[in-house]
C-alpha positions in Angstrom: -16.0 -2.1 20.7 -14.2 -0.7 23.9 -10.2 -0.5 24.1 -10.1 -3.7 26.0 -11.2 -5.4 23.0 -9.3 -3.7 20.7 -6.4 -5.0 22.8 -7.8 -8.5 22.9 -7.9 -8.6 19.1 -4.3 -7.2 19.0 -2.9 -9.9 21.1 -5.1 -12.7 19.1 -3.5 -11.4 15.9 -0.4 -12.1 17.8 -1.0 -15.9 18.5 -2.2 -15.6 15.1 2.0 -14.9 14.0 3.0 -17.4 16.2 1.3 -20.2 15.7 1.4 -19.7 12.0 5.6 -20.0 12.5 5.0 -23.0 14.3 2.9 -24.4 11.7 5.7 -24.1 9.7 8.3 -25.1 12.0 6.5 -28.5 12.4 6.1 -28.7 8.4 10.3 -28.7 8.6 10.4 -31.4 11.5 11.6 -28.1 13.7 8.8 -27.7 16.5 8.3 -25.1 18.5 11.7 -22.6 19.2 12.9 -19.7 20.3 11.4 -18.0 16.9 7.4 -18.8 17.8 8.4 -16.8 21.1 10.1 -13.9 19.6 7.1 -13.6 17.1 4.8 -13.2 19.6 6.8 -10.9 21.5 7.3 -8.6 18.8 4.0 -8.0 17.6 2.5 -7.5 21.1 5.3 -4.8 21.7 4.5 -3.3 18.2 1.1 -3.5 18.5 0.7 -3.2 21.9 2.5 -0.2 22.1 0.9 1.3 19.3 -2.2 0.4 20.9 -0.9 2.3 24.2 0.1 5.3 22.6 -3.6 5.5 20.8 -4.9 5.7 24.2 -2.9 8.0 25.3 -2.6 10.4 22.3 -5.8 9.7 20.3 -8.3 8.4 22.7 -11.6 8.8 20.7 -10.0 7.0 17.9 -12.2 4.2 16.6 -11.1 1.1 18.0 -11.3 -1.0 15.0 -7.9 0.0 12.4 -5.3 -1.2 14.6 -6.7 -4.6 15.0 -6.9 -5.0 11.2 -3.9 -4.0 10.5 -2.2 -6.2 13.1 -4.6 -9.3 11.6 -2.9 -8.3 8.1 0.3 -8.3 9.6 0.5 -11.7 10.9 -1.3 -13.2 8.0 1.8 -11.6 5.9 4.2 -12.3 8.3 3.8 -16.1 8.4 3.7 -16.6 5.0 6.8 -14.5 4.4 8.2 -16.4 7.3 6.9 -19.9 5.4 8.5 -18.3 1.9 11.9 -17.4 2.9 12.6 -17.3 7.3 15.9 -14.8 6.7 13.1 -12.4 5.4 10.9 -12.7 8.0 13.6 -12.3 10.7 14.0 -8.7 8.6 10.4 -8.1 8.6 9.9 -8.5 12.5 12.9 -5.7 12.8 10.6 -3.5 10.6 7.7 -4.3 12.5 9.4 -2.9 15.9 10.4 0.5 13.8 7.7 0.9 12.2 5.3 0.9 15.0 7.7 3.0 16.6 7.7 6.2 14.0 3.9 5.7 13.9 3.2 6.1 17.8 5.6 8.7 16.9 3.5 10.7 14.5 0.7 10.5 17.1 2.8 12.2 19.6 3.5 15.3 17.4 0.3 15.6 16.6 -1.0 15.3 19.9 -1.5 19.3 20.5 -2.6 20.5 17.0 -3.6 17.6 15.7 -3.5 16.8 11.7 -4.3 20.7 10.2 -0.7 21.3 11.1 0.1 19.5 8.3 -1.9 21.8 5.9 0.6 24.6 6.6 3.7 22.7 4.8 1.8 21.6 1.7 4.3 22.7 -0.8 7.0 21.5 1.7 5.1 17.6 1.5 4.5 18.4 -2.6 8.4 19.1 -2.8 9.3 16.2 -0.5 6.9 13.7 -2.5 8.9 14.5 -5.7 12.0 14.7 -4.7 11.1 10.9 -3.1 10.1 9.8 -6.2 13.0 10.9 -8.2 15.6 9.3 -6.2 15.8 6.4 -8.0 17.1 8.4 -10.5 20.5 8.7 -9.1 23.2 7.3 -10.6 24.3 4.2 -9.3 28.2 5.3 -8.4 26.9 7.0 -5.8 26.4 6.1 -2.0 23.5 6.9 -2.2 21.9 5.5 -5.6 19.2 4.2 -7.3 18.7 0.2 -8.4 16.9 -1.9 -11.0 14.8 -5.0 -9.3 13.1 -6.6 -11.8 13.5 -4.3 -14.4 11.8 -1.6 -12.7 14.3 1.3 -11.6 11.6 1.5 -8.1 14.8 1.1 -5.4 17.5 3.5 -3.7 20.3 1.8 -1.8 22.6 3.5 0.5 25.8 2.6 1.6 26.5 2.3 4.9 29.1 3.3 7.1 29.7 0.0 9.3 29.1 -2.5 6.0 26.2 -3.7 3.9 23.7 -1.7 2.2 20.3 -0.5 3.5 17.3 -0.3 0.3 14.0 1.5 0.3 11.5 1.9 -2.1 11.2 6.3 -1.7 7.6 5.7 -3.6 6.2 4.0 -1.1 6.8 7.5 1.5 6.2 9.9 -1.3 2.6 8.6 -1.5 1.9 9.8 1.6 3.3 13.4 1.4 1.5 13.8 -2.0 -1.9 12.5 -0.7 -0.9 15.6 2.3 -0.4 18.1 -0.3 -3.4 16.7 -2.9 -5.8 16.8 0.2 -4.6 20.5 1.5 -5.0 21.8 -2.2 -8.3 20.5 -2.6 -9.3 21.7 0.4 -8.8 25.5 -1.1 -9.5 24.9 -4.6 -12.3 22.8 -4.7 -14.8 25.0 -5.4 -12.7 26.7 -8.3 -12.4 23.4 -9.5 -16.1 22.4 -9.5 -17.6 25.5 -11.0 -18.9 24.5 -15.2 -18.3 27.8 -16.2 -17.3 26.4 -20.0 -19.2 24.5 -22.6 -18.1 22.3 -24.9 -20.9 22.1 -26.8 -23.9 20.1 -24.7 -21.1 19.0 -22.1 -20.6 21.7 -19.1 -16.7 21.8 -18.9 -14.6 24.3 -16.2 -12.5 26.6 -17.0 -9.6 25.0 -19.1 -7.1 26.7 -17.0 -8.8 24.5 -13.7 -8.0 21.1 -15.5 -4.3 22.2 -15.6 -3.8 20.0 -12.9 -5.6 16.9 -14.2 -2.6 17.0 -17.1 0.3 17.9 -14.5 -0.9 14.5 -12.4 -1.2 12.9 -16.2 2.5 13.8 -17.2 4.0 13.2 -13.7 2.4 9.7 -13.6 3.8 8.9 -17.3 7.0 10.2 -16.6 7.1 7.9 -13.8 5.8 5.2 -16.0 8.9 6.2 -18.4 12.1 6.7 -16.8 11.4 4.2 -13.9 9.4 1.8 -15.7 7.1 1.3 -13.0 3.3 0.2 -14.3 2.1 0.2 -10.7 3.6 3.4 -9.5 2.3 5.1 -12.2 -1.5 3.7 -12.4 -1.6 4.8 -8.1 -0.4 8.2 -8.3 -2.9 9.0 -11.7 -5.9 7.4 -9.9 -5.8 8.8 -6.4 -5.4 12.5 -8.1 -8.5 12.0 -10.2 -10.6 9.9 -6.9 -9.3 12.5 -5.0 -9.9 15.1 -7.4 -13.8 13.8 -7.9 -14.4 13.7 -3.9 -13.7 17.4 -3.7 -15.2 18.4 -6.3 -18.5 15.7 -7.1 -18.1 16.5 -10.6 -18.1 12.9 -12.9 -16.5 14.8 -15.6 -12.9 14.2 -13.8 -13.6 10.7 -13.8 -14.5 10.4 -17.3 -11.2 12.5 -18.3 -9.8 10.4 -15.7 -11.0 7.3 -17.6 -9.9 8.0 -21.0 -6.4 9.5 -20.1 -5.6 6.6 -18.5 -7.0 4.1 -21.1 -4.8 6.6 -24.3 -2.1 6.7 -21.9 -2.2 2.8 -21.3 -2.5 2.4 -25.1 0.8 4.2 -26.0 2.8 3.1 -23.0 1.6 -1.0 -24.5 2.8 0.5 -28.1 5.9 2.1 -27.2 7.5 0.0 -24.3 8.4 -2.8 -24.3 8.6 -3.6 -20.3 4.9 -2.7 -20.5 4.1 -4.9 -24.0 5.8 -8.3 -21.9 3.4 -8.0 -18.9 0.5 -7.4 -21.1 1.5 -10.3 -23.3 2.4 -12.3 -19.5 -1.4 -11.1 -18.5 -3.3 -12.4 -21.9 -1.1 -15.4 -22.7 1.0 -16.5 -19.8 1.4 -20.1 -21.1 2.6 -18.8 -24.6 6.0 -18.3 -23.1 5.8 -20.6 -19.8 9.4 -20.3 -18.9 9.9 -17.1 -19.6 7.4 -13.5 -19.0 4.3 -16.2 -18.3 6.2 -17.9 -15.3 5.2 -15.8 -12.3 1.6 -15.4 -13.7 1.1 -19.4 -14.2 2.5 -20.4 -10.7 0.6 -17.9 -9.3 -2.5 -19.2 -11.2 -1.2 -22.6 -10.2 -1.1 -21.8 -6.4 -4.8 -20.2 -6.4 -6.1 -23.3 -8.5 -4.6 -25.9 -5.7 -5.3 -23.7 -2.5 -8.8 -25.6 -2.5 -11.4 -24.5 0.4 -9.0 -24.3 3.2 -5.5 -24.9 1.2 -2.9 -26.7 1.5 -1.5 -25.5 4.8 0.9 -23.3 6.3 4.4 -24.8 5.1 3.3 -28.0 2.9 2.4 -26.2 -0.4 5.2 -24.3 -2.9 4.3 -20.9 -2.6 8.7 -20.8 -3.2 8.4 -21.7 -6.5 6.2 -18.1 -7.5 9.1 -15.8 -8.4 8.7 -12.7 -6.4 6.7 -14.5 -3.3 6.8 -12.9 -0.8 6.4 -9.4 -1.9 4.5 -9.5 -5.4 2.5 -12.4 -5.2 2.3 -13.1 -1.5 -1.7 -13.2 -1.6 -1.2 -15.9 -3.7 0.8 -17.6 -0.9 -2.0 -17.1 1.1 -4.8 -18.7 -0.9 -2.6 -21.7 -1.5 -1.9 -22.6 1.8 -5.0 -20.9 3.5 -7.1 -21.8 1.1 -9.9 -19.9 0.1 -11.5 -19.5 3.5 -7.9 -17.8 4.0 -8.1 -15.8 1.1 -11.4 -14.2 1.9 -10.6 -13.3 5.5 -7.7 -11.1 4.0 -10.1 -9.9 1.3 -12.8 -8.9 4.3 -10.1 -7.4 6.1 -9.1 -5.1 3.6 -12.7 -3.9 2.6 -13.8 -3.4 6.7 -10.4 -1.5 6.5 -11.5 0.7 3.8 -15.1 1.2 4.8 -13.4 2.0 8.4 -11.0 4.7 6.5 -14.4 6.1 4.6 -16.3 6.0 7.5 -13.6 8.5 9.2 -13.7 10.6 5.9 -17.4 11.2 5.8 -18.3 12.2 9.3 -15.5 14.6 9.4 -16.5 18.5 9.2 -13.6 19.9 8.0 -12.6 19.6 4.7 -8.9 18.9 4.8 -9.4 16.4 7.3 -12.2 14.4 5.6 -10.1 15.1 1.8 -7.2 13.5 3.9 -8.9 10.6 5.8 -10.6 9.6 1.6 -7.2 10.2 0.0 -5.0 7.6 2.5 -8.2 5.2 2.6 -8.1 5.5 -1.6 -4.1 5.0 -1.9 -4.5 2.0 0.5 -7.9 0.8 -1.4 -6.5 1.4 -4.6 -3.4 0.0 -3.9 -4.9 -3.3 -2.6 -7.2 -3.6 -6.0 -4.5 -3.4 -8.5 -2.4 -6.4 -6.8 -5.3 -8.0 -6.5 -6.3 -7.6 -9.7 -2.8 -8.8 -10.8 -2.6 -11.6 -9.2 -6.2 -12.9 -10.0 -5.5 -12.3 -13.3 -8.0 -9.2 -14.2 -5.2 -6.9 -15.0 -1.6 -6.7 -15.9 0.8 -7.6 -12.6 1.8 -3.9 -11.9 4.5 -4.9 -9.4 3.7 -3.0 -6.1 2.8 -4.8 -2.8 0.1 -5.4 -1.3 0.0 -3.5 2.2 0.7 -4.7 5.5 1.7 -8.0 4.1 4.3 -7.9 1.8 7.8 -8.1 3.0 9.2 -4.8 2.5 10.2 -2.0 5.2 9.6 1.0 3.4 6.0 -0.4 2.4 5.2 -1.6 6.0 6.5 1.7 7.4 4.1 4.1 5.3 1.0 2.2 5.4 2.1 2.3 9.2 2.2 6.2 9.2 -1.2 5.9 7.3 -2.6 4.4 10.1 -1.4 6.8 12.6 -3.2 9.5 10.4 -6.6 7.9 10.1 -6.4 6.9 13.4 -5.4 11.3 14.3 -8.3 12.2 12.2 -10.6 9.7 13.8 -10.0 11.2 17.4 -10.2 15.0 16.4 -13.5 14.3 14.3 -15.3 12.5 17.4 -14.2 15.3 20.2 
């Protein structure tokens, strides 16, 4: 596909936003306003620019990431839009900024390119804790952290002309971890691959090499501690041990992998009980309908009556899922898109994913293809376990699904994620 189609596709996942707000706008006896036409304005000046500034500062990029992400985008958008407008108005300012920083992070990376990066790993290792700690502050502060939904995942800052702005830090700190992970890796891979050790039949390394395996372990259960956050946890554990595996090929870090998370799992379900409700919501969610089972049974309700082609944009009650439009918005989708809607995002997600893997495996050098598998994984992985949630094969873990959720700190790094792949992309084909 040539850049003129990857600029066709961008403005069809445009018309795409618009006409689904004026699917909705007719559902409330509106017709078509002034909102259709800033929708479609905005993402061809998000997009579009981003598209411009690939051109210009990543020209070998493949052409096929951006429109993805914009189809993902305008899915999200009108259903957010559908769930709650005020929300979407927010969401379209995020759009504009977030664009913005990522044509941004192509520009400074236009002369180097991405190994820059490799330099600062400690830098992006400090940055990536210190993000996820935030929440920590106390809440007398300007700048403090906040409990949504029982999980302590938000900071809110105080700002100078009124109102509050809030951010979710952890959705950032992904990023600069999945920096550091890939430029450590890149160095100590081999270390970390050599079986020097037996245990008896089972070829182990060197105990002292799987001192990171249980750093990643104890920052991922602190996290699940003292924020209370299932999802946060589960992501950060399993792209160290993925990422961990693709340097190294050894299946032994996925079987460690494997059974620290299912002991970990096991203690955090007998010694929390945050973590004991949404396994008893997951198993039994009618045994307490009005209470921990609601959000799982409307969103099994809204996937039951979404049908072939659902319900349409604006005539089901996506509104009455608790946490719509950013935990459960892909349930949204495949009530009022049915399931011919739901698979589209599905399929857009896995060509996303085989597009990020694609970039990983032909690339040479070793940080670059470690960092083009570990922002593919956090985005992959990411996408599985709200999936999984909401589908009912795991435990709702709370975190959003990317590119779709409402949520400006969430829409802004999977934004920068693109920017990278789509930087690694251009450096591994000239």
């Amino acid at each position: 596909m040539t850049r003129r189609g990857e600029a066709a596709l961008v403005g069809f996942a445009a018309v795409i936003a618009a006409l689904g707000v004026t699917a909705v706008n007719f559902s409330r006896s509106v017709g078509v306003d002034a909102t259709a036409v800033l929708t479609l304005v905005v993402f061809v000046v998000a997009f579009g620019s981003l598209h411009l500034a690939v051109r210009e500062w990543a020209p070998s990029a493949i052409p096929y990431l951006v429109p993805l992400a914009a189809f993902l985008s305008a899915v999200g958008y009108a259903e957010v839009y559908r769930i709650d407008s005020s929300l979407g108005s927010r969401q379209l300012w995020w759009l504009i900024a977030s664009a913005g920083i990522a044509s941004a992070v192509l520009f400074l990376l236009r002369g180097r390119g991405v190994s820059v990066l490799r330099r600062y790993r400690y830098i992006f290792l400090a940055s990536g804790l210190g993000l996820l700690l935030l929440p920590l502050l106390p809440e007398s502060w300007p700048l403090r952290g906040a409990i949504v939904n029982s999980s302590r995942l938000w900071v809110r800052l105080d700002l100078p002309f009124g109102g509050t702005l809030s951010f979710q830090p952890g959705e950032v700190a992904k990023i600069a971890i999945v920096v550091f992970l890939a430029s450590y890796l890149a160095e100590r891979g081999s270390q970390l691959a050599a079986m020097t050790s037996r245990l008896g039949p089972v070829h182990m390394p060197e105990p002292r090499q799987l001192v990171p395996l249980g750093l990643a372990f104890l920052i991922a259960f602190a996290v699940l501690i003292y924020q209370r956050d299932l999802g946060a946890s589960l992501l950060l554990f399993a792209l160290f041990v993925t990422m961990l595996f693709a340097a190294t090929g050894r299946h032994i870090y996925l079987g460690a992998g494997t059974l620290m998370i299912a002991g970990g799992g096991l203690v955090a379900w007998r010694a929390f009980d945050h973590v004991q409700t949404r396994v008893t919501a997951w198993l039994h969610p009618f045994d307490d309908y009005l209470g921990s089972g609601y959000q799982v049974a409307q969103g099994l309700f809204a996937l039951g009556s979404g049908s072939l082609t659902g319900s349409g944009l604006g005539v089901g009650r996506p509104d009455l899922i608790p946490a719509a439009a950013t935990d459960y918005i892909f349930a949204a989708v495949a009530e009022e898109l049915g399931l011919a809607g739901a698979f589209a995002v599905i399929a857009a997600f896995a060509l996303f994913t085989a597009a990020g893997l694609g970039i990983a495996l032909r690339s040479r050098d070793l940080f670059r293809k470690l960092l083009a598998g570990g922002l593919t994984l956090v985005l992959a992985i990411q996408t599985i376990l709200i999936l999984a949630g909401i589908l009912r094969l795991f435990p709702v873990t709370g975190i959003t699904l990317p590119f779709m959720s409402y949520g400006g700190s969430s829409l802004l790094a999977n934004m920068v994620l693109l920017a990278l792949l789509l930087r690694i992309s251009h450096e591994e084909r000239t």
